[in-house]
Structures are given as structure tokens and as C-alpha cells.
C-alpha positions as CSV (number, residue, x, y, z in Angstrom):
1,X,-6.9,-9.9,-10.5
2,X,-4.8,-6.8,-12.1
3,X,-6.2,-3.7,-12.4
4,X,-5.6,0.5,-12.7
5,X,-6.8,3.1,-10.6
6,X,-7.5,6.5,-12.5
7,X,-4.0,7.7,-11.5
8,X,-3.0,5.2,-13.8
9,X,-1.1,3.2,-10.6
10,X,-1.4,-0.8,-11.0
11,X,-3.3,-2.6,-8.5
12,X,-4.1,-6.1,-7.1
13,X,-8.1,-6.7,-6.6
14,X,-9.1,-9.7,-4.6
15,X,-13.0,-10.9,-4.8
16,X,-13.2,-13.0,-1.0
17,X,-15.3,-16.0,-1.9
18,X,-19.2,-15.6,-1.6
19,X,-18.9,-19.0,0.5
20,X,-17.2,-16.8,2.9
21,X,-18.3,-17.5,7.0
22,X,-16.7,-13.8,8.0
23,X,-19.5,-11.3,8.2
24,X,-19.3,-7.7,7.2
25,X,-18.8,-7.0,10.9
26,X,-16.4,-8.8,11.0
27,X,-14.7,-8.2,7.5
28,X,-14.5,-4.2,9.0
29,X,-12.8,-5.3,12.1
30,X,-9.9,-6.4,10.5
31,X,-9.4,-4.0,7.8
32,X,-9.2,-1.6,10.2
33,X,-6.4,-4.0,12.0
34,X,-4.7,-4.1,8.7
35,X,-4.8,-0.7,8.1
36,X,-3.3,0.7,10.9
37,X,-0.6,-1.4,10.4
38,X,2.3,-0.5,7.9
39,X,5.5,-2.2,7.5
40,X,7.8,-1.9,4.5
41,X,7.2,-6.0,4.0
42,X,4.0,-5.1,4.3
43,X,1.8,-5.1,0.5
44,X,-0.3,-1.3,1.0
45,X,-4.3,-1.9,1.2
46,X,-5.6,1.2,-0.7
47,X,-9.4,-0.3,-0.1
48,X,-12.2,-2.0,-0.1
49,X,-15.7,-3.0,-0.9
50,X,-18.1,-3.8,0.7
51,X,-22.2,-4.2,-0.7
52,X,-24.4,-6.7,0.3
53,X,-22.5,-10.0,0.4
54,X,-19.8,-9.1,-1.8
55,X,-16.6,-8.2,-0.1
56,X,-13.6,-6.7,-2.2
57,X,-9.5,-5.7,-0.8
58,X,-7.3,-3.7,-3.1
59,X,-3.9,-3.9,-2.5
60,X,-0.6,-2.8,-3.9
61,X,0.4,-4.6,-7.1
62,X,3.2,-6.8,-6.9
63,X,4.5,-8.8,-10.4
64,X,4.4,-12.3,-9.8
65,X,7.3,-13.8,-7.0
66,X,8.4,-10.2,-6.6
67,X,7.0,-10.6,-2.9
68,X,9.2,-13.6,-1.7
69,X,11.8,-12.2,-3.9
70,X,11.7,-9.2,-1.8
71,X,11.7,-11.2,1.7
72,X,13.6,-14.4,1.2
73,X,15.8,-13.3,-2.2
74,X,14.0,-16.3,-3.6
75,X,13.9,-16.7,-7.7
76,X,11.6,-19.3,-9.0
């Protein structure tokens, strides 16, 4: 999903599936992997969610193919 922080900056939101094995523990653990890590092929994790079984990333918006356009200089 698309959507807009209040800055107005465009975002990516990511609902993981309730079916989901990973615990919240678990879930933590690697955000805080993925957070320390920044590369500029690398999409920006502004946040997360996390309340009761629900478990929710925000990332950097990218437009669709702009990604593999950016690492393989792919056009589809």
C-alpha cells in the first residue's frame, strides 16, 4: 500500500500476514538488524508497528520497477 506521512513525503506500508509464524520478539530483532543497516540500494525503513498480532513496516516509496531500474537498469 501507498501512503503520506504528515510531511506530505510518500511512503510504502506493508501489513505482514496475520498467518505470520515470526513473533513480536522476533519481528523486533530484525528491525533493529535492518535498521542499522543503510546502503544506498538499500529502500529506508522510517517504521513500524507493532499491537497485539498486527505487525506493520514503512518503508521508502519507490514507483513501480523503479527499484530494479535502479540496480539492474532493467525497464519492463
Amino acid at each position: 500500500m501507498q501512503g503520506k506521512l504528515r510531511n506530505g513525503k510518500l511512503v510504502a506500508v506493508k501489513v505482514l500476514s496475520l498467518e505470520s509464524r515470526q513473533g513480536a520478539k522476533e519481528f523486533l530483532n530484525e528491525l533493529m538488524a535492518i535498521s542499522n543497516v543503510s546502503h544506498e540500494n538499500l529502500v529506508k525503513l522510517y517504521g513500524y508497528c507493532v499491537e497485539g498480532n498486527q505487525r506493520i513496516l514503512v518503508y521508502n516509496y519507490l514507483e513501480n520497477n523503479s527499484l530494479a531500474q535502479t540496480l539492474l537498469g532493467m525497464v519492463t
